[in-house]
N, C-alpha and C positions, 0 to 999 in steps of 0.2 A: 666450688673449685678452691683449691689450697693451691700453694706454693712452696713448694719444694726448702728447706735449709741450707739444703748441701749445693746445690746445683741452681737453684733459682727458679726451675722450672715448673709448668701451673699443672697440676694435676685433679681428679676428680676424689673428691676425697671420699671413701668409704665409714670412716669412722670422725667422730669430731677431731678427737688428739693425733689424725694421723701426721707427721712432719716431713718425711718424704715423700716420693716419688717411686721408688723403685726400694729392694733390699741392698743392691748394689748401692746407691745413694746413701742409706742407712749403714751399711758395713764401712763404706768411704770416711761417713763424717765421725764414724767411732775410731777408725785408722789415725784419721788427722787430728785430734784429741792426744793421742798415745804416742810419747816418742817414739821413734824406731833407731835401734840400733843398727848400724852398718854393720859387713860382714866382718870389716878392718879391725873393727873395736871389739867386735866378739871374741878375734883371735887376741887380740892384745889383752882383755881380761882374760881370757884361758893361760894365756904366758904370765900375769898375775900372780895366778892361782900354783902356779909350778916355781917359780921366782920367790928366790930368798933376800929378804930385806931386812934393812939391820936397824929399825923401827918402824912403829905402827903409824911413825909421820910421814916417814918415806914410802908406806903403802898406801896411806892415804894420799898424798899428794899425788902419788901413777893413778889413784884411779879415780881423782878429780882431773887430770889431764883427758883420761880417757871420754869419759863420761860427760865433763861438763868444763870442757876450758874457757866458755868466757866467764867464770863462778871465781870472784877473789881466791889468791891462796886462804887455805885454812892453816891458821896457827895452832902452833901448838896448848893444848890448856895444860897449866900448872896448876896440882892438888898437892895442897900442901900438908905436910904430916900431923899428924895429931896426935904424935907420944914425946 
């Protein structure tokens, strides 16, 4: 008998490496792995993508809000010239 990953549950194993229980079980614990995007944030990156910004800090900063607001602001990096 194995034990399930996702769900805890004791199943009969057919193979040594199996880790689930079911594919459902299997498809869940690959879900939960993978952020998901809400529908909210889809639409606000597509307004983004249409959205004229008057730097690449100010685009970047919408879409560290979007995507990932407990993530520090990201500052800006200075490349300085070399002529």
């Amino acid at each position: 008998m194995g034990l399930c990953q996702h769900c805890g549950a004791s199943f009969p194993k057919t193979r040594k490496t199996r880790k689930y229980c079911t594919n459902r079980c299997k498809t869940n614990a690959c879900l939960d792995k993978k952020p998901r995007l809400r529908a909210a944030d889809v639409e606000a990156l597509q307004d983004v993508l249409s959205a004229e910004f008057t730097s690449v800090e100010a685009m970047r900063e919408r879409l560290r809000m979007i995507l990932a607001p407990e993530m520090p602001v990201i500052h800006a990096v200075v490349v300085p010239r070399m002529d």
